[in-house]
N, C-alpha and C positions, 0 to 999 in steps of 0.2 A: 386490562392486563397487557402486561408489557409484548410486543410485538414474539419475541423468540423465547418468551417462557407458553404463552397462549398455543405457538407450534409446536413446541416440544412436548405440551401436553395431548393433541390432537394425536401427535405421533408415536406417543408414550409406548405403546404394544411392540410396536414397530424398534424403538430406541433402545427397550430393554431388553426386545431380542438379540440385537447388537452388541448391547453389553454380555449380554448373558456369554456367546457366542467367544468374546475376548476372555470371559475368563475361562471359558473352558480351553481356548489356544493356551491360554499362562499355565496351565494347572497339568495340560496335559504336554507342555514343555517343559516341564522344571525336569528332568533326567538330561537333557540337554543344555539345560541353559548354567553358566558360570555360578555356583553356590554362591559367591560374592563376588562382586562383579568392580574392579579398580579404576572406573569409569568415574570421572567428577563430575559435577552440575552443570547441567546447560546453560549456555547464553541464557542469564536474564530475560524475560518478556513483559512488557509493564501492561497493567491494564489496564489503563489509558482512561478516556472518557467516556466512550461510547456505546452500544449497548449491546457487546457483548458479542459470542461467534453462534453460537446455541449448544446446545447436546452433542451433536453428530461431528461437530467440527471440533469440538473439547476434546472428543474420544480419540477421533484422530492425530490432534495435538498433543493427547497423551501417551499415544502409541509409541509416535515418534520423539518424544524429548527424554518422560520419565520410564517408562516400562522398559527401555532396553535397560534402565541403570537400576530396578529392582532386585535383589536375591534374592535368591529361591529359601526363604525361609520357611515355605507352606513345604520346601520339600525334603528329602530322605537322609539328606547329609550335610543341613544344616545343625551341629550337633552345639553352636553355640548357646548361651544364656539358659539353658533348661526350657528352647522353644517345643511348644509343639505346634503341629497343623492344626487343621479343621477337618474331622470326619466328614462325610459326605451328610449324613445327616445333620452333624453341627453349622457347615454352611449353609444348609436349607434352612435352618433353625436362622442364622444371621439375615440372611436376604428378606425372611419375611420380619422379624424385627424391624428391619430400617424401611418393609413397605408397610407396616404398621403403627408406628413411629409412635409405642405408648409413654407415658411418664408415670409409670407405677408408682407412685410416691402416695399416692389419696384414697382412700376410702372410700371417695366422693365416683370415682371412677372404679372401680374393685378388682378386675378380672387380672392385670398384671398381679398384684400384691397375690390373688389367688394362688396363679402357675406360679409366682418366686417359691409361696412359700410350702409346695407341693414339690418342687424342684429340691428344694433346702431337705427337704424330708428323706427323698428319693437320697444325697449325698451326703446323709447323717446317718443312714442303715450302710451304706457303702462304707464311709470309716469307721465303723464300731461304735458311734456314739450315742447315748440315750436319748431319748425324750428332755431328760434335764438340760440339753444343750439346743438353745434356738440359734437361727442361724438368718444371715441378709447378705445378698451379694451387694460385690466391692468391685474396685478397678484389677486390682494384682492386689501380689502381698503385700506392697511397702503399705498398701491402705487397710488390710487384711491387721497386719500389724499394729498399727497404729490406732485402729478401733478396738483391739483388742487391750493396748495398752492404755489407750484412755477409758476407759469401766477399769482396770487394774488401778490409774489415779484414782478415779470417783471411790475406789473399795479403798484403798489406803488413807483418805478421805476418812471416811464412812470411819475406820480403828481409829481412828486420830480426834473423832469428834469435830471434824470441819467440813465445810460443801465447798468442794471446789470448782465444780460447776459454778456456782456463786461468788465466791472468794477468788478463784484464781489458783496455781500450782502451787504461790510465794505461800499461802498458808500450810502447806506441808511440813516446813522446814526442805533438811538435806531429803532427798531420796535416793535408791540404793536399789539399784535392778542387776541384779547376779545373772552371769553367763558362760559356761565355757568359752563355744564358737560360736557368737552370735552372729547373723547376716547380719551386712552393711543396713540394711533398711533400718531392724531395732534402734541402731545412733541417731540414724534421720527422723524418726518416729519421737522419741526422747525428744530434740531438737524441737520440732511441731509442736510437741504438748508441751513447752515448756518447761519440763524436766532436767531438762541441757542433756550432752553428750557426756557429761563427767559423769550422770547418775548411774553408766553402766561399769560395771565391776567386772574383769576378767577373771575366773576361777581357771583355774588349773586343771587341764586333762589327763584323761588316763596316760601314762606313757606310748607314744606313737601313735596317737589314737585323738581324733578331736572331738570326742563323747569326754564330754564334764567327770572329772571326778569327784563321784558322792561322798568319799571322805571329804575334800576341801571344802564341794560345798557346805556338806553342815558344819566344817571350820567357818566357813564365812558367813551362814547363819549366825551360827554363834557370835561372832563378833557383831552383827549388826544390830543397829540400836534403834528396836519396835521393828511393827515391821514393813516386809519390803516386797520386791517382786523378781523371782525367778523365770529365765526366759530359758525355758529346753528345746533344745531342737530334734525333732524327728526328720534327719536328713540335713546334713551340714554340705556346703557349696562344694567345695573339693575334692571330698572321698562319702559322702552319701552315710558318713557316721550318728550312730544313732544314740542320744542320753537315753539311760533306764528309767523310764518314766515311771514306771511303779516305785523302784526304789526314791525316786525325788519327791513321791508324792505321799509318801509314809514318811518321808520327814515333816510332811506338816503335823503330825502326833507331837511333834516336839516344840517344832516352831510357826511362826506366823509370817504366811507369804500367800501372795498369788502367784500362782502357776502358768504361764503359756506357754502356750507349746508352740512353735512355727514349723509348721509341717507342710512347708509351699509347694513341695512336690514327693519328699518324704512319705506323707501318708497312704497315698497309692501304695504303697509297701501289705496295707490292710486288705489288697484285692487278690496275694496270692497267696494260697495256703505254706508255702516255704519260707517267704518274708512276712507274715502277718506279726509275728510275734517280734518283732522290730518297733513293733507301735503297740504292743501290750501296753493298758495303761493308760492309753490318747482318753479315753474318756473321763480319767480324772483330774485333766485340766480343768481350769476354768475359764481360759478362754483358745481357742485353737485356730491360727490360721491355715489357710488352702487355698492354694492356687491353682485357678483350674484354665487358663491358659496354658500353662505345662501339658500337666499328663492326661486330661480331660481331656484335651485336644478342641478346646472351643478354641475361636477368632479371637486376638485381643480384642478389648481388654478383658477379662470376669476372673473374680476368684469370691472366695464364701470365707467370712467370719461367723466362728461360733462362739457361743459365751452360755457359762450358765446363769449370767447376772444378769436378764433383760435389763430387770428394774433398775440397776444403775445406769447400765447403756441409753434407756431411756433418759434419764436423770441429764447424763452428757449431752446427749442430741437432738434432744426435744427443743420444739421450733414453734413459736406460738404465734400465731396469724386467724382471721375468723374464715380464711379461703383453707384449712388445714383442719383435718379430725383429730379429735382426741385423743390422749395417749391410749388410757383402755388398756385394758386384758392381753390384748394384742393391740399394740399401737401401729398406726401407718409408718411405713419405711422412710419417709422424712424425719421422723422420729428417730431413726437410728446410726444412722452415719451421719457424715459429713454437708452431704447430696443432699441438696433439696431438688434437684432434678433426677432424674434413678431411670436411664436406657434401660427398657427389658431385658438385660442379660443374661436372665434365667432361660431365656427361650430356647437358644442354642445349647443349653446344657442339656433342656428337658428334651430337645430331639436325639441330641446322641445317647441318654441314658435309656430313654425309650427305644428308640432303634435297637439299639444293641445288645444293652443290658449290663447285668453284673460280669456274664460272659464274657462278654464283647472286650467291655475293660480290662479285664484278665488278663487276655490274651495278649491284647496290647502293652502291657506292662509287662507281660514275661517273654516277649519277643524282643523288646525293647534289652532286657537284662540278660537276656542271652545274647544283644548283640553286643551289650558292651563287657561281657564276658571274654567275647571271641576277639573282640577290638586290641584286648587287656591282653590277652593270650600272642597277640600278633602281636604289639608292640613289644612284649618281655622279649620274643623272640626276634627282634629287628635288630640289628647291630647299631649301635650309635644311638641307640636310643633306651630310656630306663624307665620302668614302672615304679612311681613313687609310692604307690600304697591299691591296698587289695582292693579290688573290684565289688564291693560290697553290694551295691545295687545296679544304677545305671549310669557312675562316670567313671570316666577314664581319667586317671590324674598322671601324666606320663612327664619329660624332658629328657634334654639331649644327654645320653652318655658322659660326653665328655666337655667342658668349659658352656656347663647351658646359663649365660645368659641372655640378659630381655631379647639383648637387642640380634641375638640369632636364633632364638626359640620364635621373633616376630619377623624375622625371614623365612623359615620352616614356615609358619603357619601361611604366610602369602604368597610361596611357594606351591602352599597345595591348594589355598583357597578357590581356584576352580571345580577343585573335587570335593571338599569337604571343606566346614569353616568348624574351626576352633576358638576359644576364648583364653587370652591369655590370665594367667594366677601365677599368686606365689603360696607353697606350701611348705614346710619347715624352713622356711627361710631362704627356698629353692625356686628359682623360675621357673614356670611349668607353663601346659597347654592342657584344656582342659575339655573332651569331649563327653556330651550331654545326651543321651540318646530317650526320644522323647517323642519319637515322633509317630504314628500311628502305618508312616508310609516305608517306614525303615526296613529293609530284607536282610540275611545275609547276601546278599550279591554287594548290597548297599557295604556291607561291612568290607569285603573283599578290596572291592575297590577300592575302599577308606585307608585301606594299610600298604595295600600294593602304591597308594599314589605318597604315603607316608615313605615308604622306605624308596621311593625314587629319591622325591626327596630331599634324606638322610645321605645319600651317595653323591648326591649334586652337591651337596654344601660341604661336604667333606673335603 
């Protein structure tokens, strides 16, 4: 064994307490440290020939180059991309994952597949959905997505009378995937499966509103030729708008579609008795994404696809080798995505659901929508600055009063980027700033501050 792997192991108790020790300095400094932090990359370091510094001298190399230039994205007023933290039990859940270091993908090995699909269970009673919906975790949603989109190919397949598993996309002919507001991932997903980007179709929304309107869409049912696939969202990126999922799913009475719903951070809506009825319906998708990096609050990467089509999912994914089990009744999670390699990322889920509970979640979601309530309520009332649409859930879709554009909507926001960080959008055509609150660590104090450091500012750049 190599000289400074054999002492790193000797020391290994000793090493981890070390580490352990520096995350808790990180975690218990993010109230103080720069939310993004306008610090560029270190002098290069090349790693040369030789064998290396070991553990103890890595940690300290990392002390000093990369961790002053990290953001505090684990913490309070990080309100970009729809992040969340790590519960205290979700990172006990990660740590022991990567000192466990399973590849739940086999049969042959069982206990991961066990806890995924005990975890799966556990977050299919949380979003209202039946038993008819089986479920495997994924990286995030763009792969959430696109698993779910590919079973919607193999079923458009399947009406058409061809295997496209077998055959390829080209035997479909045209395909024809209808959307109000669909996330950017859906075009990327299309893309990957070879569907292209033209297969998505923009439907027309309600007036002010970026929830799909169910008259166009059964216009564009109607017009489409065989059928196709409808992508609803429960929870659109900029104002948290919601398609009527029931009404889109009583159009298949008339026509023939697959349904997904992308509900990446959306579906949490299912955990408070006030917004539940925002996702009336989620269970008559047939395939549904969730991202649970968001509101879950695990570590990247994890999110969960559902589907009620194993058997074609299977069909898509299945992976035939004699080191690999058979599809079966319940086939091994190799069988099901992409992954033939599958991190236990159920584990970090299964701790914070257990920890905390349905409760637990609750709370964290309506603390969350109460702060971006008050966020919403502080910006209408800031001078120079304008609420672009109601606070439906948990974002803030704001811009400046007066000549907001990019490129001083992206001075505001690095303006305040030490207190809070924002994600720059455009919304009816409008440059905006878009705050995401998601985070399990968020208070109002958090919020306070978020506005007060907003309308400085607003005054500064006036």
């Amino acid at each position: 064994m190599h000289p400074e792997l054999a002492a790193d192991l000797d020391r290994l108790p000793a090493l981890l307490e070390e580490t352990r020790q520096r995350a808790v300095a990180f975690l218990g400094g993010l109230d103080q440290r720069p939310v993004v932090t306008s610090a560029g990359a270190p002098a290069p370091v090349s790693l040369g020939d030789g064998g290396g510094i070991g553990l103890r001298a890595a940690l300290a190399e990392f002390a000093e180059r990369w961790e002053p230039r990290l953001s505090a994205s684990a913490g309070p007023r990080y309100f970009g991309f729809v992040t969340g933290g790590a519960t205290p039990a979700a990172l006990a859940g990660d740590w022991l994952t990567a000192a466990a270091d399973q590849n739940s993908n086999s049969s042959l090995d069982p206990a991961g597949q066990h806890l995924e699909r005990e975890t799966v269970g556990w977050l299919r009673e949380l979003f209202g959905l039946s038993a008819a919906h089986t479920g495997t975790f994924v990286s995030g949603a763009t792969m959430s997505n696109t698993v779910g989109l590919a079973i919607a190919r193999e079923w458009l397949g399947e009406r058409l009378g061809v295997d496209v598993a077998e055959d390829g996309a080209g035997a479909l002919g045209r395909v024809r995937v209808l959307s109000g507001s669909a996330h950017s991932s859906i075009a990327k997903a299309l893309s990957v499966l070879g569907l292209g980007r033209s297969a998505l179709t923009a439907v027309p929304t309600l007036p002010g509103r970026e929830a799909v309107d169910p008259a166009e869409l059964e216009r564009a049912l109607a017009e489409a030729d065989g059928p196709c696939v409808v992508v609803a969202n429960a929870g659109t990126v900029n104002t948290v708008d919601f398609d009527d999922l029931r009404a889109i799913a009583a159009l298949r009475e008339r026509y023939d579609f697959w349904l997904h719903v992308d509900g990446a951070f959306g579906a949490f809506a299912a955990l408070t008795p006030e917004h539940a009825g925002l996702v009336a319906g989620l269970d008559l998708a047939d395939s549904v994404c969730v991202d649970l990096h968001k509101w879950l609050n695990v570590p990247y990467d994890s999110a969960v696809q559902f589907t009620r089509r194993r058997d074609l999912q299977a069909r898509v994914f299945q992976n035939a080798a004699a080191y690999l089990g058979p599809l079966g009744e319940h086939p091994d999670l190799v069988h099901l995505t992409p992954e033939n390699s599958h991190r236990l990322r159920a584990l970090a889920a299964w701790f914070t659901l257990r920890a905390y509970g349905r409760a637990g979640h609750r709370e964290i979601v309506e603390r969350c929508v109460a702060g971006a309530r008050a966020l919403g309520e502080a910006v209408a009332g800031t001078d120079g600055l304008r609420l672009l649409a109601p606070v439906r859930l948990n974002v803030v879709c704001f811009t400046l009063a007066e000549d907001p554009t990019a490129e001083r909507l992206a001075d505001l926001a690095a303006e305040v980027a030490g207190e809070a960080f924002f994600t720059p959008t455009r919304y009816a055509g409008v440059p905006a700033l878009r705050a995401a609150f998601s985070n399990w660590r968020t208070t109002e104090a958090d919020v306070r501050r978020t506005a007060e450091a907003l309308a400085r500012a607003v005054v500064k750049s006036a």
